[in-house]
C-alpha positions as CSV (number, residue, x, y, z in Angstrom):
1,X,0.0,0.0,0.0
2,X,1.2,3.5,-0.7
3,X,2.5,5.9,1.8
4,X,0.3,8.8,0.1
5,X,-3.1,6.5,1.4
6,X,-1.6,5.4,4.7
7,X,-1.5,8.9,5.5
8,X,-5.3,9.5,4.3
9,X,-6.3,6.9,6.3
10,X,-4.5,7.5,9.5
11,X,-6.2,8.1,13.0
12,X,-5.3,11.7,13.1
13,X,-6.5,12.6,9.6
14,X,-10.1,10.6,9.8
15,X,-10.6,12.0,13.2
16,X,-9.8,15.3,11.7
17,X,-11.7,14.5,8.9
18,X,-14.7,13.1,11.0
19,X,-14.8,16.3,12.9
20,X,-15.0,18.4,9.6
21,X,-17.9,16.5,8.6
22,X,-19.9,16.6,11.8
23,X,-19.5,20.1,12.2
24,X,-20.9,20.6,8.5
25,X,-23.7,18.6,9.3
26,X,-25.7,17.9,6.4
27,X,-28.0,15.2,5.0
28,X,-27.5,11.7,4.7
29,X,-26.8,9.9,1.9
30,X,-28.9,6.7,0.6
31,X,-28.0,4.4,3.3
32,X,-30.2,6.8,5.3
33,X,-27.2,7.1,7.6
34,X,-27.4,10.5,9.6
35,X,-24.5,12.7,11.0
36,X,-25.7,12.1,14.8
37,X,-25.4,7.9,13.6
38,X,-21.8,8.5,11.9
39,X,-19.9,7.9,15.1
40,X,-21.7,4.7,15.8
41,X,-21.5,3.6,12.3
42,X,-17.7,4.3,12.2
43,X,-17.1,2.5,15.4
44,X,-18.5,-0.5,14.0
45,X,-17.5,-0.4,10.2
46,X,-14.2,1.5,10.1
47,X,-11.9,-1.4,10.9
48,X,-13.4,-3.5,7.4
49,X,-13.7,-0.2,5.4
50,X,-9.7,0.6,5.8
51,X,-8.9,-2.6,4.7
52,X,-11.2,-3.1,2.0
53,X,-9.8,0.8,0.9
54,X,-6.0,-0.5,1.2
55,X,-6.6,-3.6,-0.8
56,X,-9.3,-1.7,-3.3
57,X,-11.6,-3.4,-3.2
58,X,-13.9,-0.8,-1.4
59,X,-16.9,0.1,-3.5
60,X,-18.0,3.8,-2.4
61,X,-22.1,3.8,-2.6
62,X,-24.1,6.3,-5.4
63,X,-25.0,9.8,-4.4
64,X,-28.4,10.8,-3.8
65,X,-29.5,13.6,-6.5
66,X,-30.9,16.4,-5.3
67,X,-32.4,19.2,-7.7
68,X,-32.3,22.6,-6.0
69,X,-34.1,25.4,-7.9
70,X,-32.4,28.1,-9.3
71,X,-34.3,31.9,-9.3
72,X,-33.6,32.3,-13.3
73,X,-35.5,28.9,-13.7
74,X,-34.0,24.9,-14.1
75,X,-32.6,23.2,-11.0
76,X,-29.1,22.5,-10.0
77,X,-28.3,19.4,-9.5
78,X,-26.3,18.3,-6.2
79,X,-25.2,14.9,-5.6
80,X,-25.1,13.9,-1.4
81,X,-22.8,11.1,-1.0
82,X,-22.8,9.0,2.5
83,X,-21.7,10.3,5.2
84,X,-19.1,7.7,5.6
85,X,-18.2,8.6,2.4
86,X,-18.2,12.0,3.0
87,X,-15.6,11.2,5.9
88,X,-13.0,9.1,3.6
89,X,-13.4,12.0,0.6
90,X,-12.4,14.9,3.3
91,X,-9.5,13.1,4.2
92,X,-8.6,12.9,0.9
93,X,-8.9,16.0,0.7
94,X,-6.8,16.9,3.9
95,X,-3.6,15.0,2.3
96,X,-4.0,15.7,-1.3
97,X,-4.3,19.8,-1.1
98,X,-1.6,20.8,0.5
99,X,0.4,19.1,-2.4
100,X,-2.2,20.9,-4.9
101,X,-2.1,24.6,-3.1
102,X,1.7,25.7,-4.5
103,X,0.4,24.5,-8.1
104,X,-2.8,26.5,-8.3
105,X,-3.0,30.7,-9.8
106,X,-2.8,33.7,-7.4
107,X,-6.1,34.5,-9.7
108,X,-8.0,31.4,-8.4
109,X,-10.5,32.2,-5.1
110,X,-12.9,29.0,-4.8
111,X,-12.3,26.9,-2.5
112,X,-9.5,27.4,-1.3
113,X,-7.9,27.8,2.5
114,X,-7.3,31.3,3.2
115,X,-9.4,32.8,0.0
116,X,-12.3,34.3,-0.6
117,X,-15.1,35.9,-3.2
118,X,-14.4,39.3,-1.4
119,X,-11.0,38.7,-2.3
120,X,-12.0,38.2,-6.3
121,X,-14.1,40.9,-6.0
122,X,-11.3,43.4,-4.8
123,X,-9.1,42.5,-7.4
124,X,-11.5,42.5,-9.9
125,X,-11.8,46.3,-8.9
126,X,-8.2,46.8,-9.4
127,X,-8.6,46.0,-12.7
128,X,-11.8,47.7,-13.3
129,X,-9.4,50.9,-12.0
130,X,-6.3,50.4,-14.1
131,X,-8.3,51.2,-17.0
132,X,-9.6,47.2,-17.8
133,X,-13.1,48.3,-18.2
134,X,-14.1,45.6,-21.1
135,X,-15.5,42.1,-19.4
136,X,-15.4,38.4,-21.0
137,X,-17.6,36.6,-18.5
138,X,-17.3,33.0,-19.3
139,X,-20.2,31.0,-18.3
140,X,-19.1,26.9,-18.3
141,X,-22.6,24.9,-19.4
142,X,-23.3,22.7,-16.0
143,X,-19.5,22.4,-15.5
144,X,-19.6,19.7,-12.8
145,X,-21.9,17.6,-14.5
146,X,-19.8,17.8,-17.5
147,X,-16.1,17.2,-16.4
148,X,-14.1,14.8,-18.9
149,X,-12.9,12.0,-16.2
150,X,-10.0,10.6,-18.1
151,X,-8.9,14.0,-18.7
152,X,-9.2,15.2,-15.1
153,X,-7.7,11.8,-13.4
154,X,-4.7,12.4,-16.2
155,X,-4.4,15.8,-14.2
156,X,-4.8,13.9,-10.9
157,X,-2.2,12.0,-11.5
158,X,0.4,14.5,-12.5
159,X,0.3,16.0,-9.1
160,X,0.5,12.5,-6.9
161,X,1.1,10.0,-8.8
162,X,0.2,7.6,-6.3
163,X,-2.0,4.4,-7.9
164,X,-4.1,4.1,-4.7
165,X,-5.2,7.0,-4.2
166,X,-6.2,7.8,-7.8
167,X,-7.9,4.4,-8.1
168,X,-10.2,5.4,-5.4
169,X,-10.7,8.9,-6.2
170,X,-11.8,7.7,-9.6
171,X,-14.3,5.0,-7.9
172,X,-15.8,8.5,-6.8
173,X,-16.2,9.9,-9.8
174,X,-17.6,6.4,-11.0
175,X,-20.3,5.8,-8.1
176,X,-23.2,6.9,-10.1
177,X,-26.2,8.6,-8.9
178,X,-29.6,7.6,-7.4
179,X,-32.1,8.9,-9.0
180,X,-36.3,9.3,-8.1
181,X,-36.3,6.5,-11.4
182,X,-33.6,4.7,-10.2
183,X,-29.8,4.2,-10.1
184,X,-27.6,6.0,-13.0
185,X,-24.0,5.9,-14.2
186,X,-21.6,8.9,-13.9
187,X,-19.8,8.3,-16.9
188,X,-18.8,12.3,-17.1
189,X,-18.9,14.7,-14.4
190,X,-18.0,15.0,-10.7
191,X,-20.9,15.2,-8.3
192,X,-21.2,19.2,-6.8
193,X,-21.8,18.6,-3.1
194,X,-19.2,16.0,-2.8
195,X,-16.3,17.2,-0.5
196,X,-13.5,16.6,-3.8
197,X,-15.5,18.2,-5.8
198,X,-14.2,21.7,-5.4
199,X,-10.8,20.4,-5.1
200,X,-10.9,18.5,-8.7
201,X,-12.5,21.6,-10.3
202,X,-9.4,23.8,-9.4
203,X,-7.1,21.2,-10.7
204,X,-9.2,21.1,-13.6
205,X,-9.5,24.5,-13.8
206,X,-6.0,25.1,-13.1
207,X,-5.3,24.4,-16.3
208,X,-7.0,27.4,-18.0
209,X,-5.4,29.8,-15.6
210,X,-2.1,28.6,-16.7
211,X,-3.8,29.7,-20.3
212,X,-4.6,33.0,-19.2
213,X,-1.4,33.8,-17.1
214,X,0.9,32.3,-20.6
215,X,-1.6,35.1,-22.6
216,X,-0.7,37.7,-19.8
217,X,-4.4,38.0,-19.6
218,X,-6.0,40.1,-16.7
219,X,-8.6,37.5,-14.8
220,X,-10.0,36.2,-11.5
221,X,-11.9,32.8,-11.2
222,X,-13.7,31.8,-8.5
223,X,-14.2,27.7,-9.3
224,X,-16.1,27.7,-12.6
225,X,-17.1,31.6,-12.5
226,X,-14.4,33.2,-14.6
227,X,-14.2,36.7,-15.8
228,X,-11.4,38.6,-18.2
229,X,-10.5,42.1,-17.9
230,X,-9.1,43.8,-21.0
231,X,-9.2,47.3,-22.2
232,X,-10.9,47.1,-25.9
233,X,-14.1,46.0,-27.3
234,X,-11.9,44.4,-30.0
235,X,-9.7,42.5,-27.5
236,X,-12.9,41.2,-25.8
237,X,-13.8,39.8,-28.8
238,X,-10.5,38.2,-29.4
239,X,-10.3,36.9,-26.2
240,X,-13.7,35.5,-26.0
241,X,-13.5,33.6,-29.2
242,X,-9.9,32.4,-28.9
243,X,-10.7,31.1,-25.5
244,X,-14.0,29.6,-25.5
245,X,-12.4,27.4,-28.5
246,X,-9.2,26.5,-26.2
247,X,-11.6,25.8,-23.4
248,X,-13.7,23.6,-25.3
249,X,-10.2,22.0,-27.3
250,X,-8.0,21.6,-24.6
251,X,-10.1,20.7,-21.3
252,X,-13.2,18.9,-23.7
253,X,-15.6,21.3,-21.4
254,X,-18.8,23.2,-22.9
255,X,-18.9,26.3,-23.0
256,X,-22.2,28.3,-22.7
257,X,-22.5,30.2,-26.1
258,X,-25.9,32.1,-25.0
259,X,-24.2,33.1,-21.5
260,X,-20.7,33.8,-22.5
261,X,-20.8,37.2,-23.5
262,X,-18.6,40.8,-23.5
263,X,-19.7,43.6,-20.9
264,X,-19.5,46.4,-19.6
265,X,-18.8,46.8,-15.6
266,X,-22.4,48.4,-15.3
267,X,-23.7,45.1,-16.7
268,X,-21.8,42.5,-15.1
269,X,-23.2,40.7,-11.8
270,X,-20.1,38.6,-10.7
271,X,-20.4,36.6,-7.5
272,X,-23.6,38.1,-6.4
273,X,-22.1,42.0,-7.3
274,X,-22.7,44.7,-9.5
275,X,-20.1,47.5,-10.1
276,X,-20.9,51.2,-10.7
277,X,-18.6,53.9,-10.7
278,X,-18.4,56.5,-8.0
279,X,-18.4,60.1,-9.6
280,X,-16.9,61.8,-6.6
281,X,-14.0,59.4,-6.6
282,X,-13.8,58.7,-9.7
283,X,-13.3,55.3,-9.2
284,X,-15.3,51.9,-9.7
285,X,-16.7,50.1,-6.4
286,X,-19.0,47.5,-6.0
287,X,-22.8,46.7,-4.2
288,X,-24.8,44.1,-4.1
289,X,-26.7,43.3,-7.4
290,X,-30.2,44.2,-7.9
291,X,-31.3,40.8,-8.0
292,X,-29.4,39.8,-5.0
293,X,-31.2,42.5,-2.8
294,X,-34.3,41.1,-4.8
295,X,-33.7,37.6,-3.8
296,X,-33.0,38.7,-0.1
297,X,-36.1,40.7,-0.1
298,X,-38.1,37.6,-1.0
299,X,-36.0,35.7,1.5
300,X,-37.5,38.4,4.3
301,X,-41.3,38.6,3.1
302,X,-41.2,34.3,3.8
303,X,-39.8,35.2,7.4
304,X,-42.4,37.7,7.8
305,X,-45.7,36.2,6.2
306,X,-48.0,37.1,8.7
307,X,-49.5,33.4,7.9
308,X,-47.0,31.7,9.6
309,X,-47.8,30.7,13.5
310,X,-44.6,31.2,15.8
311,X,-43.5,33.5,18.3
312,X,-42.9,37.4,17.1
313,X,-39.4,36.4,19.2
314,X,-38.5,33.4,17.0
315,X,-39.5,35.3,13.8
316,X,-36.9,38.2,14.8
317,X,-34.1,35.3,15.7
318,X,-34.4,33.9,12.6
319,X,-34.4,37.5,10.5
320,X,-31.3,38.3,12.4
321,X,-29.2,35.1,11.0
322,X,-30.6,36.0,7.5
323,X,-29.6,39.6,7.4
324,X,-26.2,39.4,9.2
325,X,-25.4,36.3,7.1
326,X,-26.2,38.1,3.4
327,X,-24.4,41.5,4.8
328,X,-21.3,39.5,6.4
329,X,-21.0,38.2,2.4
330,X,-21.4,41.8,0.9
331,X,-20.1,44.2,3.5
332,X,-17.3,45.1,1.4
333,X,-20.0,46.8,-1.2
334,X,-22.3,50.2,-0.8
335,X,-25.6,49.2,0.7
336,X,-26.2,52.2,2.8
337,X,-29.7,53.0,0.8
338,X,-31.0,49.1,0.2
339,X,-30.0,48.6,4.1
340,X,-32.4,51.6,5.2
341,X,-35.3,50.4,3.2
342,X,-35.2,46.6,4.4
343,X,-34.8,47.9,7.6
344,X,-38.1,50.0,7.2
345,X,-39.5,47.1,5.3
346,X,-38.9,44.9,8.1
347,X,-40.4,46.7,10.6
348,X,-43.5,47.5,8.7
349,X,-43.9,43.6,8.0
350,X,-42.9,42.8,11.8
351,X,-45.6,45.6,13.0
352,X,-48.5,43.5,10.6
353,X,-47.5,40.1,12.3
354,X,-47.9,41.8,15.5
355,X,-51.1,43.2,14.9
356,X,-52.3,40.1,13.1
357,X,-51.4,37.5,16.2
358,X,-53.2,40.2,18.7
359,X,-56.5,39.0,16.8
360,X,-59.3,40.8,18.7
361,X,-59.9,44.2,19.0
362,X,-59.5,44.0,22.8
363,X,-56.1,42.5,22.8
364,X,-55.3,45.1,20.4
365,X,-56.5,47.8,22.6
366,X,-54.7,46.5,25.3
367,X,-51.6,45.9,23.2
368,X,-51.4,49.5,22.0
369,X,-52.3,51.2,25.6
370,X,-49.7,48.7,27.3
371,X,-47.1,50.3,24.6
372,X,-48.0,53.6,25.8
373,X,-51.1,54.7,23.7
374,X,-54.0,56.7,25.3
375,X,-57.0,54.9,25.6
376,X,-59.3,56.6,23.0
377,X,-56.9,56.3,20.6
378,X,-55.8,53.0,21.2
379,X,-59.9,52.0,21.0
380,X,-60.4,53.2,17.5
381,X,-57.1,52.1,16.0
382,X,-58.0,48.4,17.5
383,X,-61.7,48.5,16.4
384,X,-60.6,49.9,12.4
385,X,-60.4,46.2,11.3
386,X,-57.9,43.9,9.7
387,X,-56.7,46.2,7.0
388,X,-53.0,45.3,7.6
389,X,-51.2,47.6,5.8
390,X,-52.9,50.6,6.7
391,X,-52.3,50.0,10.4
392,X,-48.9,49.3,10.1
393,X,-48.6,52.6,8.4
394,X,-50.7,55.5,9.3
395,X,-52.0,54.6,12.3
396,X,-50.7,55.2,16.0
397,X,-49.6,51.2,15.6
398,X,-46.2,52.5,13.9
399,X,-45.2,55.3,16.7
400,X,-46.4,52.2,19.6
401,X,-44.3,49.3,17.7
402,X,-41.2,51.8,17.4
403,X,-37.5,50.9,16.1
404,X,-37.0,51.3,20.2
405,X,-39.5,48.8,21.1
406,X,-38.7,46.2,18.3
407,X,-34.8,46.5,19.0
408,X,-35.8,45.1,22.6
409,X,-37.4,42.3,21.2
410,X,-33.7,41.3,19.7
411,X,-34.6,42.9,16.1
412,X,-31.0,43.8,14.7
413,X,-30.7,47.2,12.3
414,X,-29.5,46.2,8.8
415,X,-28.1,49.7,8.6
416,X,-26.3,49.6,11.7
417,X,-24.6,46.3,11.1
418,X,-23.7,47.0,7.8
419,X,-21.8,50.3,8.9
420,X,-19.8,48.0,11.5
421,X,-19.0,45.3,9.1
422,X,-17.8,48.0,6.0
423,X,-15.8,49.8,8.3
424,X,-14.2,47.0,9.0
425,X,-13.5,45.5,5.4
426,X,-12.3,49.1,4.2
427,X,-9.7,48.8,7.3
């Protein structure tokens, strides 16, 4: 047996990997094997799973497909694989990137220890402000379900060149699927949601940025989301014919002829962003993109449908992870404006649930006198029916369920949190 998958399968690496995997949490796979079970299931399996790995003869088990819907329409496609399986590919993945990390581009962010899409995003900027204001944006047709295995293991193998370990890395990529109709064969592709996925995408994809850095070409890549930077209309159009035919030569990938297009920063939405440029400063910067503060928008008005039972409390808890968790991703862009209106949003849809739970007109009298209301007042606002919107708006409902009052019940500002967190990224 090789040294390379002696030191996958050690103690320290599974436990580490083990740990990794539990902490992820996660669905189970199609033995119906659950994270809380995994320690159980190691404890009694491990010993025969090792030694059917050394001697390969382990068989990993198919994926379970999952389609997840995308916003624009069609589904993505997301393969869960055991999480046993799970626990043997991170530890792969523990050995084999550190050997990986010194080959990959200082232009490649996805996936990666110590990277980021903030990090993309910045140097995209730089570009954007050294006068690069022309955009290839290469769109790769279902990338991961369309990765050439020969090719890729060939690529494998260059950087370990270790039998073992590519003979079970490839019974990944050859597990197949389980399907609502049944099993199916992966004869291309390797399964996104897998934990070597994003590791054999950047070897993969390592090959086209050594294409770009040999063409001294201006780009950042963050796993199959790839743009150019150049400073003609002319040399977009040389760039994005000349690579979309190397792409599909070289690396046997599809590229996505409808999606793949030239732009202008205005245009692009890269990684979630849009790009405008500040007047004042005479510089380009970056916010959210419209259809990202779309999407979180819809995100909020589920949180808040005044349909749903559960405590005002809970609601708020569950807001708060939402918000800080979208503004934590895009705190390096301007969001003063779309932070203030959410925030009023917010509180006009919290202030409906509110009034809605209250039900009767004497628990909304009470409600509004107990937050400080005078009586007469409080009596005709609770007896002016269920018209939702109005009261939330322009009656004495919006001074009684204040920004004060819903702050105590845990409600976090958008505004305020955003400030904190750009202040820090422009530190």
């Amino acid at each position: 047996m090789s040294e390379l998958l002696e030191k996958i399968l050690s103690r320290d690496n599974m436990n580490a990997a083990y740990k990794r995997v539990c902490a992820n949490k996660g669905a189970g796979g199609v033995d119906d094997v659950t994270v809380d079970e995994l320690g159980e299931y190691i404890k009694e399996n491990w010993n025969s799973i090792r030694e059917q790995i050394r001697q390969r003869q382990y068989k990993p088990q198919p994926v379970r497909r999952v389609e997840i819907p995308k916003p624009n329409g069609g589904v993505r496609k997301l393969g869960i694989p055991t999480v046993m399986d799970r626990v043997i590919q991170q530890g792969i993945v523990q050995v084999i990137s550190p050997m990986c990390e010194p080959l990959f581009s200082e232009w490649s962010y996805g996936f990666r220890p110590g990277r980021s899409c903030e990090m993309a995003i910045r140097q995209l900027l730089v570009y954007l402000n050294e006068g690069y204001e022309w955009i290839v944006d290469i769109d790769l047709e279902k990338f991961f379900d369309n990765v050439p295995q020969d090719k890729l293991m060939s690529l494998v193998h260059n950087i370990i060149n270790d039998g073992d370990t590519e003979s079970l890395i490839r019974k990944y990529l050859k597990a197949g699927v389980m399907t609502q109709q049944g099993y199916e064969e992966t004869k291309l592709g390797t399964p996104q949601g897998g934990n070597l996925s994003p590791l054999l995408s950047n070897i993969m994809l390592n090959e086209l940025d050594k294409e770009l850095e040999a063409r001294e070409l201006r780009y950042t890549r963050y796993a199959d989301d790839c743009v150019i930077a150049v400073r003609s209309e002319a040399s977009a159009k040389r760039v994005m014919r000349t690579i979309t035919d190397w792409i599909q030569r070289k690396l046997g990938l599809k590229v996505n002829m409808t999606k793949t297009h030239i732009t202008r920063p205005q245009k692009l939405k890269y990684l979630g962003f849009g790009f405008y440029k500040d007047s004042k400063a005479e510089e380009w910067k970056c916010r959210p993109h419209q259809d990202s503060v779309a999407k979180l928008k819809r995100k909020l008005k589920e949180l808040t449908c005044r349909k749903m039972p559960g405590k005002v409390t809970e609601k708020i808890k569950r807001i708060n992870q939402v918000t800080r968790g979208w503004i934590n991703y895009y705190a390096l862009g301007s969001m003063k404006r779309a932070m203030t209106e959410i925030d009023a949003h917010l509180r006009t849809r919290l202030r409906v649930v509110i009034w809605k739970q209250w039900k009767v007109p004497s628990k909304r009298q009470w409600g509004l006198q107990k937050l400080g209301i005078g009586k007469d007042l409080a009596r005709v606002t609770a007896y002016s029916g269920d018209r939702y919107q109005w009261v939330a708006t322009r009656t004495c409902v919006c001074r009684a369920i204040s920004k004060t009052v819903l702050t105590k019940a845990g409600l976090a500002s958008c505004l305020d949190y955003y400030n904190e967190r750009h202040a820090l990224k422009l530190c």
